[in-house]
C-alpha positions as CSV (number, residue, x, y, z in Angstrom):
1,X,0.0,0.0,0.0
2,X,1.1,3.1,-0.7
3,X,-0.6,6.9,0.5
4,X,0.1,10.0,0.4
5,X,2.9,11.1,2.5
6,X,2.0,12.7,6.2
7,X,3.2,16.0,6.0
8,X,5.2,17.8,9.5
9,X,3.9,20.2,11.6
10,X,1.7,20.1,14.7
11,X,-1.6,20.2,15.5
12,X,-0.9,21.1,19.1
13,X,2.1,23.2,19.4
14,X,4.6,22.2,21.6
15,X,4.1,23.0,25.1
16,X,1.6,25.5,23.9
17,X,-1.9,25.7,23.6
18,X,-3.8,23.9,21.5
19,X,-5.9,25.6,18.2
20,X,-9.1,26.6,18.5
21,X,-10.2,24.4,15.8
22,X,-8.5,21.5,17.6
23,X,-10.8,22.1,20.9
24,X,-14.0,21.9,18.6
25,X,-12.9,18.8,16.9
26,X,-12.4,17.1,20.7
27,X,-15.6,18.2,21.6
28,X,-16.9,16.2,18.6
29,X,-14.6,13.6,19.2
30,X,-16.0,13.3,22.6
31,X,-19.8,13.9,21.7
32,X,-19.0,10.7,19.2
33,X,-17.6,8.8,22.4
34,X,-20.4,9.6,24.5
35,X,-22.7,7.7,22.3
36,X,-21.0,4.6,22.1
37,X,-20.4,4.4,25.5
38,X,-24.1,5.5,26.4
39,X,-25.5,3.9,24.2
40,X,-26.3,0.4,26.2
41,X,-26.6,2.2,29.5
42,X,-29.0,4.1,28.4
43,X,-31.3,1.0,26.3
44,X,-30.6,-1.3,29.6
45,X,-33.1,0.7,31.4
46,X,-35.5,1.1,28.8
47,X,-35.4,-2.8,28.2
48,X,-38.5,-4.2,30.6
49,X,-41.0,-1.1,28.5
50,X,-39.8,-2.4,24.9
51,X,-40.3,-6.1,26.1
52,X,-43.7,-4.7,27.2
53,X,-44.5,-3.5,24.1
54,X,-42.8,-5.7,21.0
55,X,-42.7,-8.9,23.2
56,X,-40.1,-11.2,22.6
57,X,-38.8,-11.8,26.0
58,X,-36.7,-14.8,25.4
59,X,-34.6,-12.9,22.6
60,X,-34.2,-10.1,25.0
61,X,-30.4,-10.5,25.7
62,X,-29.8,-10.6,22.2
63,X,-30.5,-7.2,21.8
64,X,-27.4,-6.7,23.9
65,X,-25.3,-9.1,22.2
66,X,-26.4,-8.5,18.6
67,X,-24.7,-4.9,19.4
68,X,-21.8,-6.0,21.4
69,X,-20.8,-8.7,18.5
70,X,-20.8,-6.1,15.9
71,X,-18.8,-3.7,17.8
72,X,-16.1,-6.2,18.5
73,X,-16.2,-7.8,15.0
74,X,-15.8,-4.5,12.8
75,X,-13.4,-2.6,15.6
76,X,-9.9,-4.3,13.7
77,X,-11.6,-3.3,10.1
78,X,-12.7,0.2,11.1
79,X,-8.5,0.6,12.2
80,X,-7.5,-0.5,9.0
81,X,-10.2,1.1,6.4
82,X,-8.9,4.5,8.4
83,X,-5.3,3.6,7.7
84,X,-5.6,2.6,4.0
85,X,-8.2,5.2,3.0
86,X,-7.9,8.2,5.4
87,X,-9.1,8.3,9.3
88,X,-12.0,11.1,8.4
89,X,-13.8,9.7,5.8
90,X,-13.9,6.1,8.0
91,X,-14.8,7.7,10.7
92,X,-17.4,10.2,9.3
93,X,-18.7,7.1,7.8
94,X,-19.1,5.0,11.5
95,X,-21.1,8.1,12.5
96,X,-23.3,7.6,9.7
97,X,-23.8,3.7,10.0
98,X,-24.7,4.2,13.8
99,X,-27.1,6.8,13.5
100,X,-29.0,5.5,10.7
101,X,-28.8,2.1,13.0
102,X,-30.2,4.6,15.7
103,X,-32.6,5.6,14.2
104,X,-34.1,2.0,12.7
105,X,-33.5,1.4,16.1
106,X,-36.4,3.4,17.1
107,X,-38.6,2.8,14.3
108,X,-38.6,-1.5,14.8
109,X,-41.5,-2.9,15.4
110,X,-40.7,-6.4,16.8
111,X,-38.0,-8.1,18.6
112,X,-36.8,-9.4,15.5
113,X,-36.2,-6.3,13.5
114,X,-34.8,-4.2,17.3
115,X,-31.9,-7.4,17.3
116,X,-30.7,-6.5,13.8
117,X,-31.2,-2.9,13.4
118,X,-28.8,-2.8,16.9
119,X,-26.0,-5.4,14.7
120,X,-26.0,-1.8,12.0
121,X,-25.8,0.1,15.4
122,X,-23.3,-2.1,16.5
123,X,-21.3,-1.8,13.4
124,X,-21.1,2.0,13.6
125,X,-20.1,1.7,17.0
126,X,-16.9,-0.3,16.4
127,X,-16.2,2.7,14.7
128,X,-16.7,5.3,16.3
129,X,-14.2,4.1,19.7
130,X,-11.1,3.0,16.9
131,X,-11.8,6.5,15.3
132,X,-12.0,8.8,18.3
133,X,-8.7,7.2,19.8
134,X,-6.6,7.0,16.0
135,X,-8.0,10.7,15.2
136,X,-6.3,11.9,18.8
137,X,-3.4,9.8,18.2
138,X,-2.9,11.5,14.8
139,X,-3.6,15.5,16.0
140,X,-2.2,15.0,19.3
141,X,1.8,14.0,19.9
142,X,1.8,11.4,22.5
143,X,3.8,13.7,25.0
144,X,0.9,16.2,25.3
145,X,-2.2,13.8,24.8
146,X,-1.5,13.7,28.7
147,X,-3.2,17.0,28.8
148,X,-6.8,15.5,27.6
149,X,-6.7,11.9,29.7
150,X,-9.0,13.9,32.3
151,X,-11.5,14.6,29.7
152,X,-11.7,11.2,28.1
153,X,-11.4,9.8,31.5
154,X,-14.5,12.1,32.6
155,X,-16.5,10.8,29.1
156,X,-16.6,7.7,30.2
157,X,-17.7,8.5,33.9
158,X,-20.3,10.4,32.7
159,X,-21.6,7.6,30.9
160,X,-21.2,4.9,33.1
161,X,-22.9,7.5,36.0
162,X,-25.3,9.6,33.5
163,X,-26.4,6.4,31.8
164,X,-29.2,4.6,33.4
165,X,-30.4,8.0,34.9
166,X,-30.8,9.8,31.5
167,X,-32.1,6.1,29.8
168,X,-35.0,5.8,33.3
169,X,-35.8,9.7,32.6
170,X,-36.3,9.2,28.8
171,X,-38.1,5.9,29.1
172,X,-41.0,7.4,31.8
173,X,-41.5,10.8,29.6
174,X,-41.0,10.5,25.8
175,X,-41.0,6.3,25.6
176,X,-38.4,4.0,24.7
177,X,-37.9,4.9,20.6
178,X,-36.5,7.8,22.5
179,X,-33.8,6.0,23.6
180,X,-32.0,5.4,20.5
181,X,-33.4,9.1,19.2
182,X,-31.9,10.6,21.6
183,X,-28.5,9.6,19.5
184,X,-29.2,11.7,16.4
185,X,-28.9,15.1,17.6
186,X,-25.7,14.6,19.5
187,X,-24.5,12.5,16.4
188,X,-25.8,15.0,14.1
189,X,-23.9,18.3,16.2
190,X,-20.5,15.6,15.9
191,X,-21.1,15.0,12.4
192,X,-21.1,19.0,11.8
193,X,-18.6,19.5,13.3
194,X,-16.0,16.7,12.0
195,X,-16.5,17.4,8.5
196,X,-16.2,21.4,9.1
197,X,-13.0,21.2,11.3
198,X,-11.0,18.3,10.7
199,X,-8.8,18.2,7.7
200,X,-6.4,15.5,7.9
201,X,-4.0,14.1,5.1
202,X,-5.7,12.7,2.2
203,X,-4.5,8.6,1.9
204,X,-5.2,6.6,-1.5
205,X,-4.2,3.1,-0.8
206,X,-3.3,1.0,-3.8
207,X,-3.6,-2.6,-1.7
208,X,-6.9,-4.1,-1.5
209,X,-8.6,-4.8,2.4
210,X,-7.5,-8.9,2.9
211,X,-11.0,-9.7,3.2
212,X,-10.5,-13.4,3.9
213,X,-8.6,-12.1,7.1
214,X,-11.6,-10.1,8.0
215,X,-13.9,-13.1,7.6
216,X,-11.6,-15.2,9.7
217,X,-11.6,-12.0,12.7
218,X,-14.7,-11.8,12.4
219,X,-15.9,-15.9,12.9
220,X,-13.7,-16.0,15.8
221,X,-14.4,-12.7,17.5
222,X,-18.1,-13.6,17.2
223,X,-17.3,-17.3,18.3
224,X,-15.6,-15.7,21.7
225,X,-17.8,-13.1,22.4
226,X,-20.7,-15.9,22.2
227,X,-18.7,-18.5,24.8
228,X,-18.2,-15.9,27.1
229,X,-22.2,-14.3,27.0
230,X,-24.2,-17.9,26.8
231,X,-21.5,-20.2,28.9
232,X,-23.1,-20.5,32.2
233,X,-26.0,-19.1,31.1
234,X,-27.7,-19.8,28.1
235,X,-25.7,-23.4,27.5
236,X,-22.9,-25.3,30.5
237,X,-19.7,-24.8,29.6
238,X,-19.2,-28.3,29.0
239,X,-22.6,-28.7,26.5
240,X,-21.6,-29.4,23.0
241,X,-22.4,-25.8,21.6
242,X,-20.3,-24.7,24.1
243,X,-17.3,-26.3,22.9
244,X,-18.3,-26.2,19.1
245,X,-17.9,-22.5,19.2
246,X,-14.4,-22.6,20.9
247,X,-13.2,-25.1,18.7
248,X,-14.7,-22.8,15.5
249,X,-13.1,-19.6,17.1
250,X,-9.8,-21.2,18.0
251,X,-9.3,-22.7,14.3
252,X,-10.5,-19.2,12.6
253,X,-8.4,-17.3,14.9
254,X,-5.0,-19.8,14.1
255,X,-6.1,-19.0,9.7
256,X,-6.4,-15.5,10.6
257,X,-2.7,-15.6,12.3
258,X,-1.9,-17.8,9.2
259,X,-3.6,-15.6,6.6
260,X,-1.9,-12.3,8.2
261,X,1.6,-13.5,7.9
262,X,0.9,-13.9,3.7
263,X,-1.8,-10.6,2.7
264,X,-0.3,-7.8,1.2
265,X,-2.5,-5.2,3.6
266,X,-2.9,-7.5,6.3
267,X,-6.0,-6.7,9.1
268,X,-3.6,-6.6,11.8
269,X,0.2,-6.4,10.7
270,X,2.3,-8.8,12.6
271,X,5.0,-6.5,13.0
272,X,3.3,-4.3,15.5
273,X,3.3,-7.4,17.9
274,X,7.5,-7.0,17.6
275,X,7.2,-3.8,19.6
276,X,7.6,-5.2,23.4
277,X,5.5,-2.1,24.7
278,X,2.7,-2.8,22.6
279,X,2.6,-6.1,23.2
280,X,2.7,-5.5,27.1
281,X,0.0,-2.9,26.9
282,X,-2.2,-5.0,25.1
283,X,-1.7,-7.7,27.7
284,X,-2.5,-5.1,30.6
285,X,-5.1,-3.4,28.2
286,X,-7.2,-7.3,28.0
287,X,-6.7,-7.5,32.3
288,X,-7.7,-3.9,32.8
289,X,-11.1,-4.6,30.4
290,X,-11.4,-8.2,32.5
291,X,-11.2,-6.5,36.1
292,X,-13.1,-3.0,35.3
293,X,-16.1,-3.9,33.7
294,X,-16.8,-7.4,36.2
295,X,-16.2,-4.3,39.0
296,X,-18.8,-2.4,37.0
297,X,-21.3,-5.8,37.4
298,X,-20.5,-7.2,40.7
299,X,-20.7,-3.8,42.5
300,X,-23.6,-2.3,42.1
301,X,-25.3,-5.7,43.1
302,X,-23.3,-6.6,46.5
303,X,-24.8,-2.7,47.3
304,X,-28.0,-3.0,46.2
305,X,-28.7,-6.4,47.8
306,X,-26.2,-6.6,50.8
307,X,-26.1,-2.9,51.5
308,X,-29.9,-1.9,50.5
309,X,-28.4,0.7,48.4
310,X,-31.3,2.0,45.9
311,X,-31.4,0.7,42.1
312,X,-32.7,4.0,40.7
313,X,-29.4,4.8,39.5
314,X,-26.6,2.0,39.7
315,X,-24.1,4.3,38.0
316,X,-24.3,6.9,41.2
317,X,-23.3,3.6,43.4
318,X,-19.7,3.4,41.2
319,X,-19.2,7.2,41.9
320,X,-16.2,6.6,44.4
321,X,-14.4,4.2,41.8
322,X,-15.1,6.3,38.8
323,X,-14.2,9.8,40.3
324,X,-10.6,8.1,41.6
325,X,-10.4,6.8,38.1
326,X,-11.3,10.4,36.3
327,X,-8.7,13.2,38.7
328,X,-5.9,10.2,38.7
329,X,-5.8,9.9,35.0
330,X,-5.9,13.4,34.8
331,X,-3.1,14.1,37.3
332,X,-0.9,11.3,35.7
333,X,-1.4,12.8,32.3
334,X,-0.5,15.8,33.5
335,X,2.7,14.6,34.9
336,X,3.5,11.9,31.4
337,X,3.3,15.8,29.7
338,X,5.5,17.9,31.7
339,X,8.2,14.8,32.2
340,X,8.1,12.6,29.6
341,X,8.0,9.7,32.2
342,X,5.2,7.1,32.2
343,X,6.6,3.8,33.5
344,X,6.0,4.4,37.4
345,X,2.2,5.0,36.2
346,X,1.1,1.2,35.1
347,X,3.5,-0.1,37.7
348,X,1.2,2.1,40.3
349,X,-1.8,1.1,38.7
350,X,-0.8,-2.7,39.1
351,X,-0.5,-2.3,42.5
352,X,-3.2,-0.5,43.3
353,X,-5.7,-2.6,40.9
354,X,-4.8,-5.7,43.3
355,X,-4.7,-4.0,46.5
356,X,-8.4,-2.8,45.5
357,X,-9.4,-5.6,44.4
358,X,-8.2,-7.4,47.5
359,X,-9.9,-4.7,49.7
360,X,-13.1,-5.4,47.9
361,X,-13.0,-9.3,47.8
362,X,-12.8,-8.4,52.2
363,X,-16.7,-7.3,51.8
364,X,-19.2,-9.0,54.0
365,X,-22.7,-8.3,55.3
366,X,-21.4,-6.3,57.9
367,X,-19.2,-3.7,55.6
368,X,-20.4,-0.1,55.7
369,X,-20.8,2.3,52.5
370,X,-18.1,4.2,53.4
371,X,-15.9,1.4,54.2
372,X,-17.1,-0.1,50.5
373,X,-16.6,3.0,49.0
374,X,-12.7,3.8,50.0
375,X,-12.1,0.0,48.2
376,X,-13.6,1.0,45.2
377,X,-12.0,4.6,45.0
378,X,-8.3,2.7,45.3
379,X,-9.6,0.6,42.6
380,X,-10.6,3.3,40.9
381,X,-7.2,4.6,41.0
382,X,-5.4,1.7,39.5
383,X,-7.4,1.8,36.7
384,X,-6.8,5.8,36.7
385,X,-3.5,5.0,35.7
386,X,-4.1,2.2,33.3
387,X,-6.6,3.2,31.1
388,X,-4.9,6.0,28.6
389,X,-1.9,5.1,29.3
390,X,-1.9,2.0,28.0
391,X,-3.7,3.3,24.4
392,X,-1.0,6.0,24.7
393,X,2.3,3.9,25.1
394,X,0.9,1.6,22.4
395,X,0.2,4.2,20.2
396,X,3.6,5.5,20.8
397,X,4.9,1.9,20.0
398,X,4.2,1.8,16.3
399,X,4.4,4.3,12.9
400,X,2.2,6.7,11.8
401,X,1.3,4.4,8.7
402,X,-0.4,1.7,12.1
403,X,-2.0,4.6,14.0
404,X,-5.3,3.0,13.3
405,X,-4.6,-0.9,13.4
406,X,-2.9,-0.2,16.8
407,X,-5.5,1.8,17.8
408,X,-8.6,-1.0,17.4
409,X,-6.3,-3.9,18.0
410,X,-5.7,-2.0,21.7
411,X,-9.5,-1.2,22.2
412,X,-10.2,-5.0,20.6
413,X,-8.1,-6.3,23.4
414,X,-9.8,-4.2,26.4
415,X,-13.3,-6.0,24.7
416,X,-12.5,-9.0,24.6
417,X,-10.9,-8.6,28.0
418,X,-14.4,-7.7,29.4
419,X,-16.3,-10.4,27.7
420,X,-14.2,-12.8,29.8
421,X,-14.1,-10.9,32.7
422,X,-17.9,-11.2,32.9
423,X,-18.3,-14.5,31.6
424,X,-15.1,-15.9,34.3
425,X,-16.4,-13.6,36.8
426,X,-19.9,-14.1,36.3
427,X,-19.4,-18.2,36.4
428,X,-17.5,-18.2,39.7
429,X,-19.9,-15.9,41.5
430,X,-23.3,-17.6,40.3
431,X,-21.5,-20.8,41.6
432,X,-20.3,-19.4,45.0
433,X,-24.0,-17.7,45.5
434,X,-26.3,-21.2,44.4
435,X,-23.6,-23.2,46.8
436,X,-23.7,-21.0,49.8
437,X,-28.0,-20.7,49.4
438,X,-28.4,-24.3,49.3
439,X,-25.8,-24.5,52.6
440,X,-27.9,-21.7,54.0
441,X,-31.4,-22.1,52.8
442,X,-31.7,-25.4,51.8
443,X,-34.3,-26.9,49.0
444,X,-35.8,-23.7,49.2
445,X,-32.1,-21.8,48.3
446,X,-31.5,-23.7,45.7
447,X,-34.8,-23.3,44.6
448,X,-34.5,-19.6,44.6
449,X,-31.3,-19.3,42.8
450,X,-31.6,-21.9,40.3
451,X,-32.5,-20.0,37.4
452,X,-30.3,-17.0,38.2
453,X,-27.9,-16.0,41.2
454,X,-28.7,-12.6,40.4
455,X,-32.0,-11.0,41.8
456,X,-33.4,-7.8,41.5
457,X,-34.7,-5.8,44.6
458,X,-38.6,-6.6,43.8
459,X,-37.5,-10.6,43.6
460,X,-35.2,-9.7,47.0
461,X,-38.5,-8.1,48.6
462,X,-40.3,-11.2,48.3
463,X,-38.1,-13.9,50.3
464,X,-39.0,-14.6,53.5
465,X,-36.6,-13.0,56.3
466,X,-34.4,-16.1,56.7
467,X,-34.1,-16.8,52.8
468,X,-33.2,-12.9,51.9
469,X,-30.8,-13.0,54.9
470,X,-29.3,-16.1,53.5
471,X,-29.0,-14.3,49.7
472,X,-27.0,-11.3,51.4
473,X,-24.9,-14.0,52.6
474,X,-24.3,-15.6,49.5
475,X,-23.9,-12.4,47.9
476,X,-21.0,-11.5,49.7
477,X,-19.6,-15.2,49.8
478,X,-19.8,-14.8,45.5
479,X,-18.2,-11.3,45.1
480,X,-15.3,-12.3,47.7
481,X,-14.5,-15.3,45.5
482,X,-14.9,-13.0,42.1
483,X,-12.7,-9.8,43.4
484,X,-10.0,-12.3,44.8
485,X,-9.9,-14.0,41.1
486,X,-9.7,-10.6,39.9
487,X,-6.9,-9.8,42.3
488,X,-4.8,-12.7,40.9
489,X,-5.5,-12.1,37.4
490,X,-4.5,-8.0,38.0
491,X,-1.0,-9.2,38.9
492,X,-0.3,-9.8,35.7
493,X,-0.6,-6.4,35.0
494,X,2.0,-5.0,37.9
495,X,4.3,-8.1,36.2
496,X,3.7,-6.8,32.2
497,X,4.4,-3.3,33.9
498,X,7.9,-4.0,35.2
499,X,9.3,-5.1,31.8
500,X,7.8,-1.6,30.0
501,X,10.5,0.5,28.5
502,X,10.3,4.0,28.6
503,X,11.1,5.4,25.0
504,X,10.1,8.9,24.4
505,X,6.9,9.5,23.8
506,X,6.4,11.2,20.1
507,X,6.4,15.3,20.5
508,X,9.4,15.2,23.5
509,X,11.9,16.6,21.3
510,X,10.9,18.1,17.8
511,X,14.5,18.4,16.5
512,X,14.8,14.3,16.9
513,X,12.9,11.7,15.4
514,X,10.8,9.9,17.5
515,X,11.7,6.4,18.5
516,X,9.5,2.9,18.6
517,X,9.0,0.8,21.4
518,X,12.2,-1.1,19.9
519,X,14.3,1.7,20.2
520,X,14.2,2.4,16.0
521,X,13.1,5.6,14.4
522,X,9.7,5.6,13.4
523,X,9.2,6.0,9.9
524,X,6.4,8.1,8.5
525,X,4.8,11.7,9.8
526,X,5.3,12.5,13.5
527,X,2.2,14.7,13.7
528,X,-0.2,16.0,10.9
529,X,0.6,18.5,8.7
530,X,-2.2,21.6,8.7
531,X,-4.4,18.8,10.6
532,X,-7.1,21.6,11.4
């Protein structure tokens, strides 16, 4: 492949401030994030009125997973469409695909048509988190992207907090169509304000997209994402569909690696994998993904059914973890642009991710909010320092020409590292909770929990004293044994953190070239030329 050449100068001066055209495109950029990240927050709470109305009940969670499959599918190809044929159009185009996907969305009229008009939302979606983090990686040198951690960090708090609260409020006044409506405004204001600001290099690729590696991703991303959402649930881990899938992912996964080693514009080069500081990061970027989100899960239930905490608004329960998470990043990028030094950050992170988590697997019935609360905030922390850091080091780690393929292979990672975190997670506390209730309750405990180990606070209301005293137990039995697990897995991520090298970060120096992860020049722009 060949493109047009990135031409040199800087988006965001050096040590300066940045453009005024550069603040409106991260405000789009943003707005664009936002919406992926809101978007199944804000339909989870809308869920029990569309059931209501378009039936369907047993298809319910694949409304979820329809979306969640097409995300994690098209992320790699979004990367490399924006690195053969220019990061604006791609991503202009993501907007596009979700919105319209948005709006169908809102317009289905059965369960059946809501499940595949959220795959086309799902699609855009892939785009839109590849393109938000390769567009920054291209305007921004990695030495000052310190400077905006805080506000990505803060995007994603929002969501996780604003989520259910906006998705409740829009549900009970306007109806559900509302929320997936609610999407084209914002998407529309983004849209605007891409295609007027953002002027990046113009790229005509002469390879063709290796499409039989993008079939192969794609069969065994979808096989994996499917093991980890119906094992334990839908099928037993040992039932034959079970092990069909991982056999089908596992053999399209091993062509893909095959395939990518032979295609003239492979999916996901090879090479990039040479770089020891991507590779790390996307080992700590897959743990960070595994630990967060089964945090995000296990949480808010251990509150809401040990603590008596109030379901109205789950994301307000994670407030402690998420505002740690929000001023640490924000601090640390800070420091990463006014030193240059990152490598104490994931090492710090490590630590405090397993200390958190430790602190939290402690929990019983008799643990106070507050108590709760300074555990998740330390937690919070470690992930404060983990999660831009790692997409900036492994940005930093690879050309120009990879911006985009290093970009969704590091946000591919952190999905599939959630999948499995729920789905490990998920397995060893629904197994912990139906063990302790039939210890503690009897028939009547295993009766209770024997279609699900997760109940919601009208099914809680309804147990007799001893049973719902004996669920609380159980409760905090099952998210000890799932935050110790976590604990263990998150020292992997203070190990991959020790063997980090600190090159400089793109942006440190203008009179030098920047270096790889390796420790070789990088070929290609260093910043884009005239980018706004």
């Amino acid at each position: 492949m060949t493109t047009q050449p990135d031409q040199a100068a800087e988006a965001v001066p050096e040590g300066g401030k940045p453009q005024r055209s550069v603040r409106v495109v991260l405000l789009a950029l943003m707005i664009a994030m936002l919406l992926a990240m809101l978007d199944n927050m804000i339909v989870g709470t809308a869920m029990p009125t569309i059931v209501g109305e378009l039936g369907g009940l047993e298809h319910l969670s694949w409304v979820v997973t329809a979306y969640t499959l097409a995300t994690a599918a098209s992320t790699p190809i979004w990367g490399k469409i924006g690195d053969m044929y220019g990061r604006k159009g791609s991503f202009l185009t993501s907007i596009v695909i979700f919105l319209i996907g948005s709006a169908l969305s809102g317009m289905a009229q059965d369960m059946g048509q809501l499940i595949g008009f959220r795959a086309i939302q799902g699609l855009g979606a892939g785009g839109l988190m590849v393109g938000v983090m390769a567009i920054i990686g291209d305007l921004i040198p990695p030495r000052e992207r310190g400077k905006y951690q805080g506000m990505i960090a803060g995007v994603m708090a929002l969501a996780m907090i604003g989520g259910p609260l906006v998705g409740g409020t829009i549900t009970d006044h306007l109806g559900w169509r509302w929320s997936f409506y609610i999407n084209l405004p914002l998407g529309v204001v983004a849209l605007a304000a891409v295609t007027a600001v953002l002027h990046l290099p113009k790229k005509r690729a002469q390879g063709r997209i290796d499409y039989l590696g993008a079939m192969l991703l794609t069969v065994g991303i979808t096989a994996i994402v499917l093991v980890t959402t119906w094992g334990g649930t839908e099928y037993d881990w040992g039932s034959a569909v079970i092990m069909e899938l991982i056999g089908i992912g596992v053999a399209a996964l091993i062509g893909f690696v095959f395939v990518q080693t032979r295609a003239a514009e492979p999916i996901v080069p090879l090479h990039i994998f040479r770089s020891r500081n991507f590779t790390l990061m996307s080992v700590i970027g897959f743990v960070t993904g595994f630990v967060m989100f089964g945090a995000v899960l296990f949480l808010p239930l251990y509150q809401q059914s040990v603590q008596g905490a109030s379901a109205t608004n789950s994301g307000l329960l994670l407030l402690p973890m998420l505002l740690a998470m929000m001023v640490v990043s924000l601090v640390a990028g800070r420091i990463t642009t006014s030193t240059g030094r990152y490598k104490i950050f994931p090492i710090l992170g490590g630590v405090l991710m397993v200390v958190g988590l430790y602190l939290l697997s402690t929990m019983d019935t008799g643990t106070t909010r507050f108590t709760s609360g300074l555990f998740m905030a330390v937690l919070g922390a470690g992930m404060g320092f983990l999660m831009q850091i790692t997409m900036m080091v492994a940005q930093n780690s690879v050309e120009m020409r990879d911006m985009g393929v290093a970009s969704s292979a590091t946000t591919l990672f952190r999905t599939l590292g959630s999948s499995f975190g729920v789905a490990v997670m998920g397995a060893l506390f629904n197994h912990r909770v139906q063990d302790v209730m039939a210890e503690k309750a009897g028939v009547l405990g295993g009766q209770i929990t024997a279609k699900s180990a997760q109940l919601d606070a009208a099914s809680l209301a309804k147990l007799p004293a001893a049973a719902r005293e004996a669920y609380q137990y159980a409760v905090s039995a099952g998210t000890h044994s799932a935050f110790l697990l976590g604990a263990v897995i998150g020292v992997v991520v203070l190990v991959m953190a020790l063997f980090v090298q600190e090159t400089p970060l793109r942006g440190a120096d203008p009179k030098k070239p920047a270096e790889s992860a390796d420790g070789d020049a990088a070929r290609g722009g260093q910043t884009v030329a005239e980018s706004v």
